[in-house]
N, C-alpha and C positions, 0 to 999 in steps of 0.2 A: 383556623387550626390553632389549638392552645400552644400557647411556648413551654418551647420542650418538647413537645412532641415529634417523634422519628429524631429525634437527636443523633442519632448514630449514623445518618443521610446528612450531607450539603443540602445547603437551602432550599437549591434548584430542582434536589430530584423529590425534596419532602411533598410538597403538592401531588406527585404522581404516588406515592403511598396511599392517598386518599381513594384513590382511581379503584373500579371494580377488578375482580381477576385477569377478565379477556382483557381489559386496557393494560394493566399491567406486562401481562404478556406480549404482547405486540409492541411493546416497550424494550422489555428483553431482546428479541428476534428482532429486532431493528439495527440496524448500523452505525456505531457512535463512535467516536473517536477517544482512545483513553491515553491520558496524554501520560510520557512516560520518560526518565532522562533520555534514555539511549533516543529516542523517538528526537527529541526535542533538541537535542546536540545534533543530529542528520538536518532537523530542519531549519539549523543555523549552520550548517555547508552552503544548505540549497542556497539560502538567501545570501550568500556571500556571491557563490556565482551569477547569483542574480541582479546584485547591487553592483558586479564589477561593471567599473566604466568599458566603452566599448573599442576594443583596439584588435592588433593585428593576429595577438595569439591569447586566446580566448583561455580561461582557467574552467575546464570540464569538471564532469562526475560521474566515474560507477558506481551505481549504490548495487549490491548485490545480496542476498539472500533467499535461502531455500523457501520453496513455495509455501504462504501460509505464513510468516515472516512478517506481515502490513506491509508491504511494501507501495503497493496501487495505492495502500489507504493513507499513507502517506506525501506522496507523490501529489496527490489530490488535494489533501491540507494544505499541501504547500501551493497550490493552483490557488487556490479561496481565497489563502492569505493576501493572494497579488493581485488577485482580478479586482478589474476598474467599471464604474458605470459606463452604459451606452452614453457615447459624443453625440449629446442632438446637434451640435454646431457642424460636426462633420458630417453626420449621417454611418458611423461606423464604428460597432463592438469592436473597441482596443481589448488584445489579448496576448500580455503581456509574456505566459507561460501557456504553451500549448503542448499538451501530452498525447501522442500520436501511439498507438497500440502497432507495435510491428506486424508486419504481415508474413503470411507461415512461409510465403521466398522471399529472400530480398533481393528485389529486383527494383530499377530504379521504377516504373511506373508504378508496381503496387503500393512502395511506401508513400507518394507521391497522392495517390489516392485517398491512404489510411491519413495524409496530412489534411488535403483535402475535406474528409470527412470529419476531421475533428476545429477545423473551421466553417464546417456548415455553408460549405460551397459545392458549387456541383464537382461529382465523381467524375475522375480520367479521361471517360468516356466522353466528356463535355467538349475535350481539350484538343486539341493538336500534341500527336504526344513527340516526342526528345525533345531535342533541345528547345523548344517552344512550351511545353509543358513545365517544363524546370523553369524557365523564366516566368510563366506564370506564376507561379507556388512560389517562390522566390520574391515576387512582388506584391502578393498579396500576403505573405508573412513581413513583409517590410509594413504592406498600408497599415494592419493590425498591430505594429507596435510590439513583435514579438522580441523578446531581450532575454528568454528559457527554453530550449525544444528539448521535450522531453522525449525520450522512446523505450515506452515501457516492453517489456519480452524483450530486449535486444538480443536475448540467446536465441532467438529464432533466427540470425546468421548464422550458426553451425549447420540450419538444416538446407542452406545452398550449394551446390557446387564450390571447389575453390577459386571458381575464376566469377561467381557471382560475389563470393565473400568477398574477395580483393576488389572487382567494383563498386559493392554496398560500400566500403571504408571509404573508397576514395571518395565516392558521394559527401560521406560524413566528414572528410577534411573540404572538402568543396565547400560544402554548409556552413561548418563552422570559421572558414576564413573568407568567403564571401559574404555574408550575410552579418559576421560577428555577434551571432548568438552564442550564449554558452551552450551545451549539448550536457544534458546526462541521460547516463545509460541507465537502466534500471533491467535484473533479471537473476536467474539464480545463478549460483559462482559461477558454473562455466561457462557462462559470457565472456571471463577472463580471458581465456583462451580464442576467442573469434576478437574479440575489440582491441586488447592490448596487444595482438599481435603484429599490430603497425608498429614500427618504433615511430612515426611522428604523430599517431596518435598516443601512443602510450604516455609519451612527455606529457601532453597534455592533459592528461585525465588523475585523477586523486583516487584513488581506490578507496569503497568505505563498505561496511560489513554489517550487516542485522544477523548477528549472531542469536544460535538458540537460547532459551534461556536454562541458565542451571541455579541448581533448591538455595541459591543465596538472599540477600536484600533487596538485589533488584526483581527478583520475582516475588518477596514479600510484598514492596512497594505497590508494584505490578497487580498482584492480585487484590490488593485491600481499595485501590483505587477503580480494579472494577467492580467491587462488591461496593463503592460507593454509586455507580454508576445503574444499579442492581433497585429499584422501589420498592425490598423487602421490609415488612412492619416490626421485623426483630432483628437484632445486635444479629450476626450469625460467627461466630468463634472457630474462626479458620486457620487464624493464627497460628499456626502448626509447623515445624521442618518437617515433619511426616506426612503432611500434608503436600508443600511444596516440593519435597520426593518424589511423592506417589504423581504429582502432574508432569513433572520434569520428566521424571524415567517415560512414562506411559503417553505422552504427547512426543517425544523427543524435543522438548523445552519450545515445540513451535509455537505461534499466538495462536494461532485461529486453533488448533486443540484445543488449547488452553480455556479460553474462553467460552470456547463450545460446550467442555463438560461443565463450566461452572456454572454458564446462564441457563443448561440443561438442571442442573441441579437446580437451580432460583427458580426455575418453572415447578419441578415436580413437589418444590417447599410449597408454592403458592396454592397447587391444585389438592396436596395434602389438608392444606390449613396450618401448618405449622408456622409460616412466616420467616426460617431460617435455615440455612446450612450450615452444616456442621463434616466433622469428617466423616460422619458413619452415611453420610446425605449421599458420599461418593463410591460407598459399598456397592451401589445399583449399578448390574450390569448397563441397563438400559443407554446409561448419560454416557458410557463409553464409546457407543455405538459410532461403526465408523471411523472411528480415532486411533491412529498407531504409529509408530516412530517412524521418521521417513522412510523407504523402502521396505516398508515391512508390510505384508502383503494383508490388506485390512478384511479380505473372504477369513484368513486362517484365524486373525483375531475373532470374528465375529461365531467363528466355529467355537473356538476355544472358551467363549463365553456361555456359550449354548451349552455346553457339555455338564 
């Protein structure tokens, strides 16, 4: 590659500028992490709770934000960042953050299972289940070295009865002071309402927020960092507050919008032959498709474009 070239791309992504269209594309449509403050302050919580030593009263986390947010994809960064090689001296994958996807009741054997399942052991049904089942799952998140349990969806205790919510929590002080893992929650705001409604869980837990974004700096940032992420063969001048408007209003500042119309557009630059987006790139209905401010019912969007 001559020096200089794709200069407007980091080092890393210049070599895939090279790559044909379909590689490129499938480059796009792929899943990649764009690192961002707000992101990168959340995953210096995580890691706080993570590094605390291990004692009686554990220091937790809600991380909360509306769906589309990063939030799984964060949660996940912060797994990678921790995981350890397999112990051939022991014979056993230490895992140190385990992120458990809640299940649609919480009930203690299905969450039990969904633990289960994210340690790559046999399901429930293996088990003897109460109180023999929990002391299982309880010993075998000991052998692995667990010191993070994550529970992602945690808003999926509202959809229990109240007398299942009140025993899912009690589970969760069980866990968190038998075991002395730290516990976070992860889900959209109204999780507040089912998790902090303990008060001795609430002490314990730090409230944190992936708010949307709006047309400021941090969505400049935001955006130029994924156009570096982007193996477009031209500068693309997006640098715009009318730009960062038109994504903020018309996503409701969420990421995965966001991101959707842009790498939509980095596709259609590609299949054009032009090599760049620009603002007029986002005049196409097409790259909006699908995409509209939270509650807002995306059939009527999708009408409203058609017309």
């Amino acid at each position: 590659m001559p020096d200089g070239e794709f200069s407007h791309l980091p080092h890393d992504i210049r070599p895939l500028a090279l790559l044909d269209a379909d590689a490129r594309i499938a480059h796009i449509r792929a899943e990649r992490w764009i690192q961002h403050p707000a992101a990168a302050g959340l995953l210096g919580y995580l890691q706080e709770a993570f590094d605390q030593p291990q004692r009686e009263r554990m220091e937790n986390i809600l991380l909360v934000g509306e769906s589309g947010m990063g939030k799984t994809m964060l949660i996940r960064k912060f797994e990678r960042r921790n995981a350890v090689a397999f112990d051939d001296a022991t014979g056993v994958q230490h895992r140190p953050v385990v992120v458990v996807l809640m299940p649609p009741q919480p009930t203690e054997t299905e969450f039990f299972d969904r633990v289960l399942e994210a340690l790559d052991a046999p399901s429930a049904g293996h088990w003897t289940r109460g109180p023999q089942l929990r002391s299982s799952v309880i010993r075998l998140l000991r052998e692995v070295g667990t010191r993070v349990l994550v529970i992602d969806e945690i808003n999926s205790i509202l959809a229990g009865t109240p007398r299942q919510q009140r025993l899912f929590l009690q589970l969760l002080r069980f866990l968190s002071n038998d075991l002395r893992v730290a516990l976070v929650g992860v889900g959209v705001p109204e999780a507040r309402h089912a998790l902090l409604s303990d008060s001795q869980l609430r002490s314990r837990f730090s409230d944190f927020e992936l708010v949307p974004w709006s047309p400021g700096d941090a969505l400049r940032d935001f955006v130029t960092r994924l156009l570096w992420s982007l193996p477009l063969r031209q500068p693309s001048p997006v640098d715009s507050p009318k730009l960062r408007r038109l994504l903020a209003d018309r996503t409701g500042g969420i990421t995965l919008g966001i991101c959707k119309v842009v790498e939509r557009a980095a596709i259609a630059a590609i299949c054009a032959g032009r090599e760049y987006i620009d603002l007029g790139s986002f005049d196409d209905p097409e790259i909006w498709r699908g995409v509209a401010v939270p509650g807002r019912d995306t059939r009527t969007s999708a009408r409203a474009v058609a017309k």
